[in-house]
Structures are given as C-alpha cells and as structure tokens.
C-alpha positions in Angstrom: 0.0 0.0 0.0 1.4 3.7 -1.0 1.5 6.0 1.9 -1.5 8.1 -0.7 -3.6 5.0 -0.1 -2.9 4.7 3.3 -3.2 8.8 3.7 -6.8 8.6 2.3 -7.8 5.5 4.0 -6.9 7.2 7.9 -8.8 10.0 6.6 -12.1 8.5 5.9 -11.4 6.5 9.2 -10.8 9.4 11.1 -14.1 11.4 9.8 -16.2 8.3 10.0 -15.3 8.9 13.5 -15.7 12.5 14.1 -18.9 12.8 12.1 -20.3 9.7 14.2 -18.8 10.1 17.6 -21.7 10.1 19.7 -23.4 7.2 18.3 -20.4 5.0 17.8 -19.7 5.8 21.8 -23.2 5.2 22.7 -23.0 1.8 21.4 -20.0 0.3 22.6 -19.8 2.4 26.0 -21.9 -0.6 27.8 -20.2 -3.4 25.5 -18.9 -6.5 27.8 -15.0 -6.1 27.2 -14.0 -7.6 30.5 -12.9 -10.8 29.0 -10.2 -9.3 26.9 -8.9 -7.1 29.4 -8.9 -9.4 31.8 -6.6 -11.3 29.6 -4.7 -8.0 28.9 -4.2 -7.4 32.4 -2.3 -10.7 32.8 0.5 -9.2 31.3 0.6 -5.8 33.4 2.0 -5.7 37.0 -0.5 -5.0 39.4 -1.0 -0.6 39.6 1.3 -0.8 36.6 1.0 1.8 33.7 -1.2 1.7 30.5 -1.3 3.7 27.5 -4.7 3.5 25.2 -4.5 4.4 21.7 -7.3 4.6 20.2 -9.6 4.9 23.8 -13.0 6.0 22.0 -15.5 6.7 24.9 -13.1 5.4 27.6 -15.0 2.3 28.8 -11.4 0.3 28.6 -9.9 2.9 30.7 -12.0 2.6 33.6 -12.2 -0.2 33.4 -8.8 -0.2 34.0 -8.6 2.4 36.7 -11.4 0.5 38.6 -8.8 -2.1 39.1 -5.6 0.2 40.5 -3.9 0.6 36.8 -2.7 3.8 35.8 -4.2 4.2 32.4 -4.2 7.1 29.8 -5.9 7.0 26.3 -5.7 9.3 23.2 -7.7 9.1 20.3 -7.3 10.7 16.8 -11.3 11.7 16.9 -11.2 14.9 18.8 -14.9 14.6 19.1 -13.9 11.1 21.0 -11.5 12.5 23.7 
C-alpha cells in the first residue's frame, strides 16, 4: 500500500469517527470487554501503567482504573477524547 492509499484511507477513518462520535460511543460504552482485558491485564503488573490508543469513549480505561492501573488514552477523533 502507497502512503497516498494509506493517507486517504486514515482519513475516511478518522471522519467516520468525528462525524459519528456520539453514536459509535453510545453503542460500545456498555459493550462487555472484561474478558479481553482481563486477559490483557495478565501481562501488566499490578498498579502498573497503561497507555490506550485509540480509547474512543473510555469504557477500557476505567475499566482499568477500577482495578488500580494507571491508564491514559488518546484518540485521533477529537470529538472522541
């Protein structure tokens, strides 16, 4: 893939996002993800340090915070952060 292709692709990503924010959190806010960070969490000592790309609405992070992690996120959506 040419970094064009790519350019154009992350674009439409990202305004998919910022045009549907609200909905897109809406929907996955109360999604059951507590399986895979469970399994995440394996791998992270206990109060240890997490860094969220892509966080969306923040569900994973505090999820994460609930448990004594120190967890940040950032997202490319502005509307998302």
């Amino acid at each position: 893939m040419n970094d064009r292709m790519h350019d154009d692709k992350g674009s439409r990503t990202l305004a998919y996002y910022e045009k549907n924010a609200f909905s897109y959190a809406e929907r996955t806010r109360s999604v059951d993800m507590s399986g895979l960070c469970d399994a995440f969490l394996a791998y992270v000592r206990p109060g240890g340090r997490i860094a969220d790309a892509g966080c969306g609405s923040g569900r994973d992070l505090l999820y994460f915070r609930k448990r004594g992690y120190q967890a940040d996120g950032f997202d490319g959506s502005a509307q998302l952060c």
